[in-house]
C-alpha positions as CSV (number, residue, x, y, z in Angstrom):
1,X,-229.0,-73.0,114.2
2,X,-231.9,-73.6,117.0
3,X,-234.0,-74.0,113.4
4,X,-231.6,-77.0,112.5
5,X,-231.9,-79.0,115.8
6,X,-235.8,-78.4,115.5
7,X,-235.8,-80.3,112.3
8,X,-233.4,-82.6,113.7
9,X,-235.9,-83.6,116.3
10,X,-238.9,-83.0,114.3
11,X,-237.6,-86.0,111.9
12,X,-236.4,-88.1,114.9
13,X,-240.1,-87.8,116.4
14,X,-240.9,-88.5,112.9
15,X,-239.3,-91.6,112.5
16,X,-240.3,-92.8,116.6
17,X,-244.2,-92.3,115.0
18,X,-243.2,-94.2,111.9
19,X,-242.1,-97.0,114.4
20,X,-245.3,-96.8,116.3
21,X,-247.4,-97.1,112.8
22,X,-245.5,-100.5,111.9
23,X,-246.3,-101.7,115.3
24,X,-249.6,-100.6,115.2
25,X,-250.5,-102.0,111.7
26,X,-248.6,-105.4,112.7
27,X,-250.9,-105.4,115.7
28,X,-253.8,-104.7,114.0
29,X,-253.5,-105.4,110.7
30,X,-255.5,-102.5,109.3
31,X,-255.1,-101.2,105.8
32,X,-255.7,-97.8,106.1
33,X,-253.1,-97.8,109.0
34,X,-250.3,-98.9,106.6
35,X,-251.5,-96.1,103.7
36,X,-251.0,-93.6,106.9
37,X,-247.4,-95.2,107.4
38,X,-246.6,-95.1,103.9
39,X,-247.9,-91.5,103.8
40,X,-245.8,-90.8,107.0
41,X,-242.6,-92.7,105.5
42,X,-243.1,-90.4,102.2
43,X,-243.0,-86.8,104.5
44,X,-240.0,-88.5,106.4
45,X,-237.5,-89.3,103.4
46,X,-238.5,-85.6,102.5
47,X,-237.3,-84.1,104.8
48,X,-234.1,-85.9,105.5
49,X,-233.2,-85.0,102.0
50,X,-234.1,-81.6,102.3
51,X,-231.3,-81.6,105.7
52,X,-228.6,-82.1,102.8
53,X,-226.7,-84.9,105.8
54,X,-225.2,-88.1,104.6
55,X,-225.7,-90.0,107.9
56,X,-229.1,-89.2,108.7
57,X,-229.7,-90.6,105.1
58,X,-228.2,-93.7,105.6
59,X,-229.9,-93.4,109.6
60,X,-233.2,-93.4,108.1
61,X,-232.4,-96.0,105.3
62,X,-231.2,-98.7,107.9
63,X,-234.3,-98.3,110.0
64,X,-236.3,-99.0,106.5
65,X,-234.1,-102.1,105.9
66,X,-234.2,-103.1,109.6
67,X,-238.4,-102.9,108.9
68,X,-237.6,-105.2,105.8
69,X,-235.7,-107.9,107.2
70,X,-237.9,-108.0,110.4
71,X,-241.6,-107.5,108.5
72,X,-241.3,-108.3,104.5
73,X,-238.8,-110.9,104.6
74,X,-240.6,-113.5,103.2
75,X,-237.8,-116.0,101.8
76,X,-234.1,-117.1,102.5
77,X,-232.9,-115.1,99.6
78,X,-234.3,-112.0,100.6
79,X,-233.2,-112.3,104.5
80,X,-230.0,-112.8,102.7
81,X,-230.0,-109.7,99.9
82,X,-231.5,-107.7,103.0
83,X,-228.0,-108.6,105.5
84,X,-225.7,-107.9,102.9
85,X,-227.3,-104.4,102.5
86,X,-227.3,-104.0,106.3
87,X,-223.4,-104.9,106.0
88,X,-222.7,-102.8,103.1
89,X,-224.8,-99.7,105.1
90,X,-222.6,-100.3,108.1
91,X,-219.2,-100.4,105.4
92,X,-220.4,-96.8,104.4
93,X,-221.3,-95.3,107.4
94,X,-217.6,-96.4,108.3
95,X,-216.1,-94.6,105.5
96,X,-218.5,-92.0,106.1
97,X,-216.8,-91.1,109.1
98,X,-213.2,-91.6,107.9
99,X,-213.5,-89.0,104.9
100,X,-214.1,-86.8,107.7
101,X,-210.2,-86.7,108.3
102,X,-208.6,-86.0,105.4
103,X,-205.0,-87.6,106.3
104,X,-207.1,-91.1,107.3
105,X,-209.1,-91.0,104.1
106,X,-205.8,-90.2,101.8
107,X,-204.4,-93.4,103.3
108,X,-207.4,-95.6,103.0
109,X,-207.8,-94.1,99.2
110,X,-204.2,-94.4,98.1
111,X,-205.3,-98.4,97.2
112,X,-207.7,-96.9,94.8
113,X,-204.8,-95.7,92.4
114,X,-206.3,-97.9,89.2
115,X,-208.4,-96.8,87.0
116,X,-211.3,-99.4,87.2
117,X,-211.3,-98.6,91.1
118,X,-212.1,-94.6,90.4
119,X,-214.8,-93.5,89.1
120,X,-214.7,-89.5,87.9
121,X,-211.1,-89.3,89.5
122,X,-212.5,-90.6,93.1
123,X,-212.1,-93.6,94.4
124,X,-214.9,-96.4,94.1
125,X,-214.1,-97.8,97.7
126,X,-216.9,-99.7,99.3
127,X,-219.1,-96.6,100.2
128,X,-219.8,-95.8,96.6
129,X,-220.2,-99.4,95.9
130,X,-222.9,-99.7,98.7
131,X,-224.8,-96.2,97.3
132,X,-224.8,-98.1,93.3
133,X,-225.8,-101.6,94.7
134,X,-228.5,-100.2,96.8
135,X,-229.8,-98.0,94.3
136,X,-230.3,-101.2,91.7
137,X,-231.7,-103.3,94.7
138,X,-234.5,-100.5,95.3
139,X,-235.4,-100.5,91.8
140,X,-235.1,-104.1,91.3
141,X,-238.1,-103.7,94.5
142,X,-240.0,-100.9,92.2
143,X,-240.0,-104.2,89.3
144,X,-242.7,-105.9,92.0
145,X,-246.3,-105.3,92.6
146,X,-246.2,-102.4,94.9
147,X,-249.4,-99.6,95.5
148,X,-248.9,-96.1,94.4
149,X,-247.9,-95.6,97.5
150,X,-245.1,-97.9,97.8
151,X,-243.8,-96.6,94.8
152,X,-243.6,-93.5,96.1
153,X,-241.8,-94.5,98.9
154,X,-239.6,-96.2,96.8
155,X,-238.8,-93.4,94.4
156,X,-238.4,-91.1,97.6
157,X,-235.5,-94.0,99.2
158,X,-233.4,-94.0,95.9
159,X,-233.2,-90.2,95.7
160,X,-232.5,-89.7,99.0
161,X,-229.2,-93.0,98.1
162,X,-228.3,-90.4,95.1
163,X,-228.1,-87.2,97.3
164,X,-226.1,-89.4,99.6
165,X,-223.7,-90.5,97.1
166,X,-223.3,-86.9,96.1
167,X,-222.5,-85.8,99.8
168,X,-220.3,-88.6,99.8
169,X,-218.5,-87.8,97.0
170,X,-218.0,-84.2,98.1
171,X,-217.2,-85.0,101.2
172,X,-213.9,-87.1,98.6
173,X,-212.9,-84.1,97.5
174,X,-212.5,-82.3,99.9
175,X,-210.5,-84.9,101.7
176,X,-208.2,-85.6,99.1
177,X,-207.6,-81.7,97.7
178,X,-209.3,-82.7,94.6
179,X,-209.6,-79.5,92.1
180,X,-213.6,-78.4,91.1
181,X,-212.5,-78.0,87.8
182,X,-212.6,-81.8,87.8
183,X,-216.4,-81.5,87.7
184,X,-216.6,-78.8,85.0
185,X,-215.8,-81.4,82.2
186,X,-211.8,-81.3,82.3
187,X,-211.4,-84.8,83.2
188,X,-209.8,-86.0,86.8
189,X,-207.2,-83.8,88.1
190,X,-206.4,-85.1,91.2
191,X,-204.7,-82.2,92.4
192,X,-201.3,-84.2,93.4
C-alpha cells in the first residue's frame, strides 16, 4: 500500500516537473528543453497506465489538453475542438464517479435500453462517447507534422484513452451485475 502512494506522489511530482518544463521552454524557448519535456511527458503517461486508475488517466489527459488550449492553440477551430474535449473530459469524469454506486449508475443507464445506445451489452452513455471521440481527435493530431517524439507522446495518450475505456467499462459491469460470460463471445447477457 505505502508502495502505491509513492507512485502516487512520484507521478504527481512528475507532472508538477512537467509544468515547470512548459514554463521553462515558453520562457526560454529552447529546443532541447521541449525534447526533455516530451521525454518527461513519455515516462509520465507510462506510468499512469501502469497504476491501472481511470481518473488519474483522465487527471493527466486534462492537464495535456489544458497545455493545448493555453500553448498550441493556434486557430478558432482548434480553441473550439480543444473546449469540447475539456467538456466531454469533465462529462466522463462525472460518470466516472457515478458508476461507482451501482444503484445511481442503474438509474442513469436504464435510458440506454436501445440497441444503437449499447455497445457489447453496455451502455454508450457520454463517457464512452468521450474515450471514442478523443481517441479519433489524437490520431487525427498523429495525421500532422509532429517529431518522433511527439509521436510518441501521442501513441502513449491514446493508449492510456483505451486502458481508460476498458476501466470504464469494467467499472459498467460491475455496476449493473453484468455476467463475464458476456465477454467470452456469448453475446450480451445483461444479467436481468
Amino acid at each position: 500500500m505505502a508502495d502505491d502512494w509513492d507512485d502516487h506522489r512520484k507521478a504527481a511530482l512528475d507532472i508538477v516537473q512537467v509544468e515547470a518544463l512548459t514554463t521553462r521552454a515558453l520562457n526560454e524557448n529552447v529546443g532541447n528543453v521541449v525534447g526533455e519535456m516530451r521525454a518527461d511527458e513519455k515516462t509520465i503517461l507510462l506510468a499512469t497506465a501502469r497504476f491501472g486508475d481511470a481518473w488519474k488517466i483522465l487527471d493527466i489527459e486534462r492537464i495535456f489538453l489544458e497545455n493545448e488550449l493555453t500553448f498550441v492553440a493556434s486557430s478558432p477551430a482548434m480553441i473550439s475542438s480543444l473546449n469540447t474535449a475539456i467538456r466531454e473530459l469533465d462529462a466522463a469524469l462525472n460518470l466516472l464517479e457515478k458508476v461507482r454506486n451501482p444503484n445511481t449508475y442503474k438509474e442513469l443507464a436504464a435510458v440506454y435500453t436501445l440497441g444503437k445506445n449499447q455497445i457489447r451489452g453496455l451502455p454508450r452513455d457520454e463517457a464512452r462517447q468521450f474515450f471514442k471521440s478523443h481517441q479519433v481527435r489524437l490520431r487525427n493530431l498523429d495525421k500532422g507534422r509532429l517529431s518522433d517524439s511527439e509521436r510518441d507522446v501521442l501513441s502513449s495518450r491514446i493508449d492510456n484513452i483505451k486502458s481508460a475505456e476498458r476501466l470504464y467499462e469494467q467499472l459498467q459491469e460491475q455496476a449493473l451485475d453484468i455476467k463475464a460470460e458476456r465477454n467470452r463471445g456469448k453475446g450480451p447477457d445483461l444479467g436481468r
